[in-house]
C-alpha positions in Angstrom: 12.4 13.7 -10.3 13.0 10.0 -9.9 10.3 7.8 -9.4 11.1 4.0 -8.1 8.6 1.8 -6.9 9.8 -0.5 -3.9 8.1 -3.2 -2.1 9.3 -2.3 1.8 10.8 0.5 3.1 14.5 0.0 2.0 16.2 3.7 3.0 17.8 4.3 6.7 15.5 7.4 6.9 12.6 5.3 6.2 13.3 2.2 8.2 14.2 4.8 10.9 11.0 6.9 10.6 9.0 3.9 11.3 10.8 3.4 14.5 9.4 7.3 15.3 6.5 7.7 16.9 5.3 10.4 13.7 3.4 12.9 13.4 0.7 13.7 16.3 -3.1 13.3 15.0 -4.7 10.8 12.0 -2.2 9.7 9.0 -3.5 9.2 5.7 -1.7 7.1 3.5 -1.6 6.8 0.1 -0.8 3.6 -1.9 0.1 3.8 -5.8 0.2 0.1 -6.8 1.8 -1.6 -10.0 0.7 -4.7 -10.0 2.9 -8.2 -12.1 1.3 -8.9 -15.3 1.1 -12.2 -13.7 1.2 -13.4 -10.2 5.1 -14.7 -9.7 5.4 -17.2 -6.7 8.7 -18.9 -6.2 7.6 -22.8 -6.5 5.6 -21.4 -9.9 2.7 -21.7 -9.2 -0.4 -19.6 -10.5 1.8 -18.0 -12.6 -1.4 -18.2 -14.9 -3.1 -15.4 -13.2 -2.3 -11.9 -12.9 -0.8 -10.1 -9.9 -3.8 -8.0 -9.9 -6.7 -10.9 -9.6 -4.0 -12.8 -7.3 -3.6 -9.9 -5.1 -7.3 -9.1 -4.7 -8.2 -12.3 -4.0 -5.5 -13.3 -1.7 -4.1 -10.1 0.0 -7.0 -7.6 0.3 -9.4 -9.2 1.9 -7.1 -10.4 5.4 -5.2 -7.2 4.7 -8.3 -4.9 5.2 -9.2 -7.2 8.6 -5.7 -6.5 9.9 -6.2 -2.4 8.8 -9.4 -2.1 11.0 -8.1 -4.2 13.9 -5.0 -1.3 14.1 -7.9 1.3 13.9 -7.4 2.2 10.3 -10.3 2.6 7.6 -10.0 2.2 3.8 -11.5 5.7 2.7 -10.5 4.7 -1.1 -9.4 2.0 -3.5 -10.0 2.5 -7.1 -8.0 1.6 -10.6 -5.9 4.6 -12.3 -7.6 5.1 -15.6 -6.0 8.3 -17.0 -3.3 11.0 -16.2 -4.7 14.3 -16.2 -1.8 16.8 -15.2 1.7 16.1 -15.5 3.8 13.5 -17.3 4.9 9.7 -16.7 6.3 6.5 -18.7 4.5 4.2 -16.7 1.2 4.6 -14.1 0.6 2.7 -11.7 -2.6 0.3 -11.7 -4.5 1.2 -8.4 -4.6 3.8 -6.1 -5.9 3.3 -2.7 -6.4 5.5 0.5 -6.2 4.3 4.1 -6.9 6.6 7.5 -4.9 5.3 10.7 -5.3 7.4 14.2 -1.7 8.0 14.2 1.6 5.7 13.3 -0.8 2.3 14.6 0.0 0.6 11.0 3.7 0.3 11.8 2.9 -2.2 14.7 0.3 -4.0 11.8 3.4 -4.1 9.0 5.5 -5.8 12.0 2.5 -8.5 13.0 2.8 -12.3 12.2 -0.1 -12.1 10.3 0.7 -9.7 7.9 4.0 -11.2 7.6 2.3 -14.6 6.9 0.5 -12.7 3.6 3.5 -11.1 2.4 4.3 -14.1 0.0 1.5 -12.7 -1.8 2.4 -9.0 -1.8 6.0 -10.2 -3.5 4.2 -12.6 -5.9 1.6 -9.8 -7.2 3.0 -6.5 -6.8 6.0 -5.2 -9.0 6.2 -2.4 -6.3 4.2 0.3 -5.1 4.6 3.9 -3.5 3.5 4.4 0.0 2.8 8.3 1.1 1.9 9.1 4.5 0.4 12.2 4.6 -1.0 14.2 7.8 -5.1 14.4 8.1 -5.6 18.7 7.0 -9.5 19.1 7.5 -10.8 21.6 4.8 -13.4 24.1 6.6 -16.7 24.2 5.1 -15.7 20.5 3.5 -17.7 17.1 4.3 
């Protein structure tokens, strides 16, 4: 298996899929993040900070307002500390979870506003995996 962390969607399946209207019913995605060692802006600038610190203070915040105004809902966000099960050369450095009511965050990736704070997804993030993954209640599970 071949693992390759990307920034945008750079496939024809995936840049068509996101033109689909997707699966019926609430999408969960999951984000595996790698963040820079240190934030890389192209006039140079805070190249002093890390990508992570740059990215939480910069990104997360507006990003998180943009998620709940397309109806999603951050379930999770935490660092990745320790592989259990299986084998890797590199992790990734956080993990977060976001619920949408359907394909909504396709309309938010295309928005001027998250446009406007993609400078500081490409200055902090060396890439990053995005999984959408359909909403499978577990009976007798809160």
């Amino acid at each position: 298996m071949e693992i390759k962390n990307e920034l945008y969607p750079v496939t024809e399946e995936q840049q068509r899929s996101l033109g689909e209207p997707g699966p019926d019913g609430r999408i969960v995605m999951v984000n595996l993040l790698k963040f820079r060692e240190r934030a890389s802006y192209p006039d140079g600038s805070d190249s002093d900070l890390s990508g992570r610190d740059v990215y939480c203070q910069r990104f997360v915040e507006p990003a998180a307002r943009l998620i709940r105004e397309h109806g999603g809902r951050i379930l999770y966000d935490g660092d990745v500390t320790f592989l259990m099960c299986g084998q890797a050369d590199d992790l990734w450095d956080q993990v977060a979870v976001v619920e949408y009511p359907n394909r909504s965050f396709v309309a938010m990736l295309r928005s001027d506003a998250l446009q406007a704070l993609t400078v500081h997804r490409e200055a902090t993030l060396e890439g990053q995996l995005n999984i959408e993954t359909t909403w499978n209640p577990i009976p007798g599970a809160d």
